[in-house]
N, C-alpha and C positions, 0 to 999 in steps of 0.2 A: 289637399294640403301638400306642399313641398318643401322638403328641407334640402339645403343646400352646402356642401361642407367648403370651405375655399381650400387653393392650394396647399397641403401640408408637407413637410418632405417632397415626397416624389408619386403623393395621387392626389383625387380628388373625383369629386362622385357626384349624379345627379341621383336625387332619389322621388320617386311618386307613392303616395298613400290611395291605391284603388283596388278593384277588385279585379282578378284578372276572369277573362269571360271565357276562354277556352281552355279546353282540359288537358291532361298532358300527351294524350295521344295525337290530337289536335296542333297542338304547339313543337312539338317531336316531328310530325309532318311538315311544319311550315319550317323548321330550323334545317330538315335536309337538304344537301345540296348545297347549304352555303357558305361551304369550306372553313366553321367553325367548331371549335373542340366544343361538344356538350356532354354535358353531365348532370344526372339525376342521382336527387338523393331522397329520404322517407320522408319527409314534410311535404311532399306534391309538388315540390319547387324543381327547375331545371335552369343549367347555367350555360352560359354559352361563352367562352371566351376568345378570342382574337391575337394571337403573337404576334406584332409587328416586326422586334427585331429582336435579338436578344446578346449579351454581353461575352466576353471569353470562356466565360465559365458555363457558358450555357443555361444561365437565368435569363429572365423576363428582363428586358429593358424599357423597347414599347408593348405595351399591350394597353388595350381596354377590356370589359368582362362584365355582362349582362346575367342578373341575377331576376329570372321570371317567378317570383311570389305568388302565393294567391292572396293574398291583401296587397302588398307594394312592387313597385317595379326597383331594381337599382343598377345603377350601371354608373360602374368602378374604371377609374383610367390613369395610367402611369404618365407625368411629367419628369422629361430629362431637365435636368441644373441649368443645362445649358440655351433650353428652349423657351420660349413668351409664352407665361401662363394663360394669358387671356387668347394669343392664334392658337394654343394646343388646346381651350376651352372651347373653340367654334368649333374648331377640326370635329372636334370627340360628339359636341351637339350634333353636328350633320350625321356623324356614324349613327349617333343613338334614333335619331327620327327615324333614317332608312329601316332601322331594324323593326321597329315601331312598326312603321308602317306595312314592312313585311308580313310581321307575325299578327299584325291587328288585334292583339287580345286584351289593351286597357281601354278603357274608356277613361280618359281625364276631362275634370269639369273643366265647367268655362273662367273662375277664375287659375284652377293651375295652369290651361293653357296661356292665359292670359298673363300672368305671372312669368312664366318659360319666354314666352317672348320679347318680354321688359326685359329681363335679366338677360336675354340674347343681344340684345339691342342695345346696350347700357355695355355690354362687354366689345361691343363690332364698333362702337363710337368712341370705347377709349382708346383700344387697338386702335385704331385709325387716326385719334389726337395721338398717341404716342409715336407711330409712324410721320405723320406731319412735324411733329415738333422736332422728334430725328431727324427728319430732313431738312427745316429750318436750318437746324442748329449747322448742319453740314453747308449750309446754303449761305450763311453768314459766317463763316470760317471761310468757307471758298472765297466768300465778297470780299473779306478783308485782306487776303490773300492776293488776291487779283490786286485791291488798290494801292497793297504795298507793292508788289513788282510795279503795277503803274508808276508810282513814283517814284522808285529806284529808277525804272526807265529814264523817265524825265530826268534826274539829275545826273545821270550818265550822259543823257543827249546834250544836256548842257553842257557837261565839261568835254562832249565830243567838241562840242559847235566852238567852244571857248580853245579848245587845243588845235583845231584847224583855224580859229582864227589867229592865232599866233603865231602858228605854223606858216600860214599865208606872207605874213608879216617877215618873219624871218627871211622865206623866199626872194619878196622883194628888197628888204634889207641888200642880201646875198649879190642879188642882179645891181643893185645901185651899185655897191663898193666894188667887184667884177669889171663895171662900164668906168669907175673912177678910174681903176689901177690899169683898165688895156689905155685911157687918154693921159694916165701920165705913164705911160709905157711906150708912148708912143706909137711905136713901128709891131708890124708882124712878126714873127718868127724868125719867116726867109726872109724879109728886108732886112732884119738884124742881122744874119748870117751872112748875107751880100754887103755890106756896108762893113763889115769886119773883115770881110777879105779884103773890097778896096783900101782898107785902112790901112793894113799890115803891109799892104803891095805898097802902098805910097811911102810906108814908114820904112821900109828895109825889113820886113817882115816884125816888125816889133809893135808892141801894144802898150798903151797905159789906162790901165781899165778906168781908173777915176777920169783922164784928159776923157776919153770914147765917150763915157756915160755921160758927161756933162755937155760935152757937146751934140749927142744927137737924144740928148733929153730923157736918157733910160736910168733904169737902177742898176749901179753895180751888181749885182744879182744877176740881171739879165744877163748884161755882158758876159759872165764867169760861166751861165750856162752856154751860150752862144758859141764861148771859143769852145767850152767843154764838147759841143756837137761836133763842130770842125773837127776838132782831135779825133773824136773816135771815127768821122767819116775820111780820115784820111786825106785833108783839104790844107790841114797845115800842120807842122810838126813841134814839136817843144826841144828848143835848144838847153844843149847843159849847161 
């Protein structure tokens, strides 16, 4: 028979109902050597325990701890808060087989083996649906994740595609009214600058920006820049 206690607090225990077949000098021999604390006490029994890690204060934090009976086996193991009761339940099963198998002194029937291995198996398949479903769940947060930037993407590209085409738009806008204002502008620069010298040379040095513009088809504007270059390149002077 096996009784099985589930996690409490911070252990939990495998226990067997058998006889144990080797005596304690026997079992003392086989426990040497294997780097665990053991202890005998007056009921024929011997304890073997194991420190994994232990806390500031210098208590037990991991440990497991193997109690050899002569009717039961038991073997006691500490669960941190922090750790998956059912991975700290294989872990501590594997520990407990090896020892088993070291010391070889129960014999368990064919249904507690058979029991041991259900309840092994029943614990490696939840562990394992709990791990898949964690990753699911990570797997479908990441999905939805992805499909939102996807679609931010996309509505960013659209208003890229939609702000270059306006932008485009504008450009040629730009170019059209550019090519309007140089054809009613007429003349170039230096044609305008040459044409305003012979003006003034013909006129007695004198100018009437509105007669000029109208006659050689420019904007007052121009004109006013025109003569303004002369002026500053020293080509014609301003009377008082």
């Amino acid at each position: 028979m096996i009784s099985e206690m589930k996690p409490a607090n911070t252990t939990a225990k495998f226990e067997f109902f058998c006889k144990r077949t080797k005596k304690m000098e026997q079992l003392s021999s086989c426990l040497e050597g294997t780097g665990l604390r053991v202890f005998f006490d007056s009921k024929n029994s011997a304890i073997a325990e194991h420190i994994e890690s232990k806390d500031l204060l210098g208590n037990s934090h991991l440990f497991w701890r193997a109690s050899f009976h002569p009717d039961r086996f038991l073997f006691e193991y500490s669960i941190p808060k922090e750790s998956n009761p059912g991975k700290r339940r294989l872990q501590m099963l594997s520990a407990m087989l090896d020892l088993l198998a070291l010391c070889d002194c129960y014999s368990l029937s064919t249904p507690q083996a058979y029991l041991l291995m259900k309840n092994s198996l029943s614990d490696s398949v939840r562990f394992v649906n709990a791990k898949y479903e964690s990753l699911l769940n990570k797997y479908e947060k990441a999905e939805g994740e992805r499909k939102r930037l996807f679609s931010q993407r996309a509505s960013i590209s659209s208003l890229l595609e939609k702000e270059t085409s306006i932008r485009l738009e504008l450009e040629k806008n730009i170019s059209q009214l550019q090519a309007r204002l140089s054809l009613l502008d007429g003349i170039s620069d230096d044609e305008l600058e040459n044409e305003l010298f012979e003006w003034m040379a013909l006129h007695n040095g004198k100018i009437s920006v509105s007669a000029f513009a109208k006659a050689h088809s420019v904007s007052a504007r121009r004109v006013e820049e025109g003569l303004d270059k002369l002026l500053k390149g020293g080509y014609i002077e301003r009377k008082a």
